[in-house]
BALOBA-1460 file (C-alpha; in Angstrom, 3 decimals):
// residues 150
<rec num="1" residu="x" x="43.689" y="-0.932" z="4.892"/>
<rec num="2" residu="x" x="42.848" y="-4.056" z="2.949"/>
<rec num="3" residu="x" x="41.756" y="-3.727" z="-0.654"/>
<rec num="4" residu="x" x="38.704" y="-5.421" z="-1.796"/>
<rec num="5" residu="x" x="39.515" y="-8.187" z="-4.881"/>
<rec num="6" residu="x" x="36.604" y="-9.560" z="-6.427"/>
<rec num="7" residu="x" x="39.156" y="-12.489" z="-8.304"/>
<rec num="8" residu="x" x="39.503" y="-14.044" z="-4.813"/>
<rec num="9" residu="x" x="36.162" y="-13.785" z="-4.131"/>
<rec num="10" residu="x" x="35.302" y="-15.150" z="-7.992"/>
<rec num="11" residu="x" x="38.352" y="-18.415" z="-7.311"/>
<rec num="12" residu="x" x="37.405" y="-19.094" z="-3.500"/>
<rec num="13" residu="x" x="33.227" y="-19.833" z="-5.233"/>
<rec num="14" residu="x" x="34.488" y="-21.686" z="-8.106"/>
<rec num="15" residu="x" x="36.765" y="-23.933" z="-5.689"/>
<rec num="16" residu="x" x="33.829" y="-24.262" z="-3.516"/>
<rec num="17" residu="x" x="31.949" y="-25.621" z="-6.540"/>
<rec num="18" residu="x" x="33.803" y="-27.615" z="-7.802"/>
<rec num="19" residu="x" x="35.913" y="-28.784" z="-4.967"/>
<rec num="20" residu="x" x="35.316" y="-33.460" z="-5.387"/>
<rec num="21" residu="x" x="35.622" y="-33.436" z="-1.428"/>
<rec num="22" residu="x" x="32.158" y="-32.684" z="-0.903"/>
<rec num="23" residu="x" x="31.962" y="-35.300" z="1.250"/>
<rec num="24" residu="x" x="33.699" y="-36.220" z="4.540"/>
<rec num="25" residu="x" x="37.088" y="-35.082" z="4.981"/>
<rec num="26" residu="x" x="39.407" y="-36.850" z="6.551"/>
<rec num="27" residu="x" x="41.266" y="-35.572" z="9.643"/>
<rec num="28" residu="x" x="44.985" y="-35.981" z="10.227"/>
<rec num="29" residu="x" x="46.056" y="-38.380" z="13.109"/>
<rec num="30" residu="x" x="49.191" y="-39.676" z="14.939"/>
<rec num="31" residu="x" x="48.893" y="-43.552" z="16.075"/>
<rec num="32" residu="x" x="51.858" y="-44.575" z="18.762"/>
<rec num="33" residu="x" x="51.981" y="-47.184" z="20.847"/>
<rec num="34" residu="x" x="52.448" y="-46.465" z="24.570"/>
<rec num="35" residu="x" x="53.189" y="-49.147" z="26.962"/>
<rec num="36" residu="x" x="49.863" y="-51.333" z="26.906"/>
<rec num="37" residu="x" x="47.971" y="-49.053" z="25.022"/>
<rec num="38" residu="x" x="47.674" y="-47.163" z="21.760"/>
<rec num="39" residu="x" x="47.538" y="-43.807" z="21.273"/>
<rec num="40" residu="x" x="45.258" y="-41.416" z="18.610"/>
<rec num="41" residu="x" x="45.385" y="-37.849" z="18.252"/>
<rec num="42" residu="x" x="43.272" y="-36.299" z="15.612"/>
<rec num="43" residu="x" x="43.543" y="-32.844" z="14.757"/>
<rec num="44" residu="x" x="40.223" y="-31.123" z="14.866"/>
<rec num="45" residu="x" x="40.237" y="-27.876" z="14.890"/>
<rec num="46" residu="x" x="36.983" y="-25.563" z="15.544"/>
<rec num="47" residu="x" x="35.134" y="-28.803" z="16.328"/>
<rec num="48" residu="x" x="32.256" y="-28.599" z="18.922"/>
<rec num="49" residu="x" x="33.094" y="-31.509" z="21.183"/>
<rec num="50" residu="x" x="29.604" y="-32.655" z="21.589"/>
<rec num="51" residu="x" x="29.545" y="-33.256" z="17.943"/>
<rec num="52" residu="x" x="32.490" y="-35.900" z="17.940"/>
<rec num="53" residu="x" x="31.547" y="-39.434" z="18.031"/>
<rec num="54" residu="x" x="33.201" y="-42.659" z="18.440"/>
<rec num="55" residu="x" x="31.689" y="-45.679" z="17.932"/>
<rec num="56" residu="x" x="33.501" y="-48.847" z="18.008"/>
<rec num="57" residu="x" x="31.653" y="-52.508" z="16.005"/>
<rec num="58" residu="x" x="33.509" y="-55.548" z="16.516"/>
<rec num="59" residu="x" x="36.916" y="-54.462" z="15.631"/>
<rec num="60" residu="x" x="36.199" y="-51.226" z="13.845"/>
<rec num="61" residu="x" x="36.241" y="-47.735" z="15.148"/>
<rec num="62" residu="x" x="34.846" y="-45.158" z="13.817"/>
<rec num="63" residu="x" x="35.104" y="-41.580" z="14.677"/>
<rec num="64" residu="x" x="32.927" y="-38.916" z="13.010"/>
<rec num="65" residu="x" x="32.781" y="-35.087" z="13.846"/>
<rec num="66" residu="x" x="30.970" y="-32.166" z="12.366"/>
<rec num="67" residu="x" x="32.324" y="-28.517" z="12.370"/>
<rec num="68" residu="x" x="29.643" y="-26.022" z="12.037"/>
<rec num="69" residu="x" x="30.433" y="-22.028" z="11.505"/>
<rec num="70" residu="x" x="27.541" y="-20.020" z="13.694"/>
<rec num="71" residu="x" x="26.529" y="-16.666" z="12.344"/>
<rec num="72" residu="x" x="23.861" y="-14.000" z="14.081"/>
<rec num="73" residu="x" x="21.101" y="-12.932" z="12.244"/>
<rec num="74" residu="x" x="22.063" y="-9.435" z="10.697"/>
<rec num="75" residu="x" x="25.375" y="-10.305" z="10.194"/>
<rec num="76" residu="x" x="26.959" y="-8.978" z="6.870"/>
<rec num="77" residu="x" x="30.344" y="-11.536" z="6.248"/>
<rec num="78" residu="x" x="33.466" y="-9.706" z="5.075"/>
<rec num="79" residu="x" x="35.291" y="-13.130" z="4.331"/>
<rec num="80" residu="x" x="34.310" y="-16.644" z="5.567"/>
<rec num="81" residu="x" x="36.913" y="-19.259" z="4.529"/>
<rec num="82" residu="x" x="36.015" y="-21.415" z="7.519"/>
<rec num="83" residu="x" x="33.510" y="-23.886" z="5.938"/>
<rec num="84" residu="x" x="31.385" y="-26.273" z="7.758"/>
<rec num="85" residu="x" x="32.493" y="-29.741" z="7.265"/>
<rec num="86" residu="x" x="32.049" y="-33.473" z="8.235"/>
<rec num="87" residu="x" x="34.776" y="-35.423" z="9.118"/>
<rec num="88" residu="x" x="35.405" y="-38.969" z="9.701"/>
<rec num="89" residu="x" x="37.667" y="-41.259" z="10.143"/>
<rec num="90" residu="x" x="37.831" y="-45.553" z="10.335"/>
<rec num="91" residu="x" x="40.193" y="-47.675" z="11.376"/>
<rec num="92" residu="x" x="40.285" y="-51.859" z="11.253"/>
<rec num="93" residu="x" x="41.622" y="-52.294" z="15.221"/>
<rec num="94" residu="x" x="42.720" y="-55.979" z="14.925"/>
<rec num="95" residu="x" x="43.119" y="-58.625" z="17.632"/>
<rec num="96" residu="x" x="44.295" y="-57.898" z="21.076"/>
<rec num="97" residu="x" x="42.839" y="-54.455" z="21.519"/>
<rec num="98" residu="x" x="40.043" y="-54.185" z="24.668"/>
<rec num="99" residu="x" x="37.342" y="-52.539" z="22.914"/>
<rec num="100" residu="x" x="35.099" y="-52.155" z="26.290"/>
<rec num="101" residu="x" x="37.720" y="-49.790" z="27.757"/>
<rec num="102" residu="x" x="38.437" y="-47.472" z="25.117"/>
<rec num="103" residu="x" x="38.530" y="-43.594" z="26.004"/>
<rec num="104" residu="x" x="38.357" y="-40.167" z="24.704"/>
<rec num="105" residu="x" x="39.533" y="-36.941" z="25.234"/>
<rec num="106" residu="x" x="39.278" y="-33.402" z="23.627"/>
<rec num="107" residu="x" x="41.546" y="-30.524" z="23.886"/>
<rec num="108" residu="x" x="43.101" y="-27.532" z="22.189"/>
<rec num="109" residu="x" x="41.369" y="-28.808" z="18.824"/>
<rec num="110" residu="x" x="43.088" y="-32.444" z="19.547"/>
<rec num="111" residu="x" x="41.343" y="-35.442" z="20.264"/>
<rec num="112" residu="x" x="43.270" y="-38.189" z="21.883"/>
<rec num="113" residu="x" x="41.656" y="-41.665" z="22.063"/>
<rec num="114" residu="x" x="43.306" y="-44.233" z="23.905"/>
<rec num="115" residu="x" x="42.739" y="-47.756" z="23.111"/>
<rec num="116" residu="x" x="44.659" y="-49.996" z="25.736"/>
<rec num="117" residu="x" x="45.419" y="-53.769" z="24.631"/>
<rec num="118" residu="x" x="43.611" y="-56.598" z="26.220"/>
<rec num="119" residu="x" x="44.950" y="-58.762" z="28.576"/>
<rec num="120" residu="x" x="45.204" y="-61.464" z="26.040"/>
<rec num="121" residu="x" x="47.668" y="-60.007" z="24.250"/>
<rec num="122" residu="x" x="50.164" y="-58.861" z="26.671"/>
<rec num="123" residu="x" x="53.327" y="-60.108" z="26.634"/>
<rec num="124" residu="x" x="53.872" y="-62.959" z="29.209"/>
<rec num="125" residu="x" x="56.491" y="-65.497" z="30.660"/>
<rec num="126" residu="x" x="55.832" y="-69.105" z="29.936"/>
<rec num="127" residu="x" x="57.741" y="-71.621" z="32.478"/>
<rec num="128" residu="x" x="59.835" y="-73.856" z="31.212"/>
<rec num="129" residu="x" x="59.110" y="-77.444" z="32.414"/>
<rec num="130" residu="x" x="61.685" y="-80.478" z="31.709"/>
<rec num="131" residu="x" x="60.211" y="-83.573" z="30.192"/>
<rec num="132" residu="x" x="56.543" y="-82.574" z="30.593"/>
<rec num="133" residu="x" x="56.822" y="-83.463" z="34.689"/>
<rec num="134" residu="x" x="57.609" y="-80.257" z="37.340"/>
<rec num="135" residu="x" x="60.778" y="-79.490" z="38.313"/>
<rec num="136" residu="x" x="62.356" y="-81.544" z="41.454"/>
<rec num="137" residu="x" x="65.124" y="-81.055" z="43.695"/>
<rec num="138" residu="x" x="67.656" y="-83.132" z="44.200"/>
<rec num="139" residu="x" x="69.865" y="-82.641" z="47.376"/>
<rec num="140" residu="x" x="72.755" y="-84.902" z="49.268"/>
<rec num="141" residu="x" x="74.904" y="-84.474" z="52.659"/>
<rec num="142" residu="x" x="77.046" y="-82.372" z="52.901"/>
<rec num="143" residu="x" x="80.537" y="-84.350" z="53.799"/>
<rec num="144" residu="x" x="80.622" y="-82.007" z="57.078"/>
<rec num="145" residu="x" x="77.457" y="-81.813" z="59.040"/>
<rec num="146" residu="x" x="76.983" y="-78.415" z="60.530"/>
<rec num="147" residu="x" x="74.773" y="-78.573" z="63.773"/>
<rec num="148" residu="x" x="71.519" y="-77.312" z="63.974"/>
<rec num="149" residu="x" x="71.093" y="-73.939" z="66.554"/>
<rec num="150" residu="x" x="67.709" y="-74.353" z="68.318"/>
């Protein structure tokens, strides 16, 4: 049987209070790159999918998210350490990333967004020309002619 402690009760308010991250937090994220694309996953946990949004302006995305803690009228709370919050997050993308093909996914409280590099920026193989003209062939008899099979 848990025991009731008013103390907790008294530190979890005065931590509430005067907690300076009033604001937006900011959620925890792995960036990888995959291939010809990058990959984001954001942990955010207990967020309501439809509240997550991604915008992307010029070459900065921006992903925002609210977490919201639902409660039934009548309801008398024993404990309720599970705030709502805000959350956001920017990143400066850079050069080389196609920002019209960017995608999002959300599962298990993780958010993956996948930003694939343009086709710019891909790595490529430049051909080698000698002296600015295009490459000839040179070719000479051979000292035994072989005859031709028709």
């Amino acid at each position: 049987m848990a025991t009731y402690d008013p103390f907790r009760d008294i530190d979890r308010l005065a931590s509430t209070l005067f907690d300076a991250r009033r604001g937006p937090r900011r959620m925890p994220m792995d960036l990888y790159r995959d291939g010809d694309h990058y990959v984001l996953n954001a942990d955010l946990p207990g967020i309501d999918p439809g509240s997550v949004d991604i915008d992307v302006d010029g070459q900065l995305l921006t992903i925002r998210a609210e977490r919201t803690v639902g409660a039934a009228d009548g309801v008398k709370w024993i404990t309720r350490e599970r705030e709502t919050a805000s959350f956001l997050r920017q990143l400066n993308l850079g050069q080389g990333i196609d920002t019209d093909s960017i995608t999002a996914t959300y599962n298990n409280g993780v958010l993956t967004v996948t930003i694939p590099v343009s086709e710019k920026a891909k790595p490529r193989k430049v051909q080698v020309v000698a002296d600015g003209s295009s490459p000839t062939l040179t070719t000479r008899e051979s000292e035994h002619p072989q005859p031709i099979d028709q």
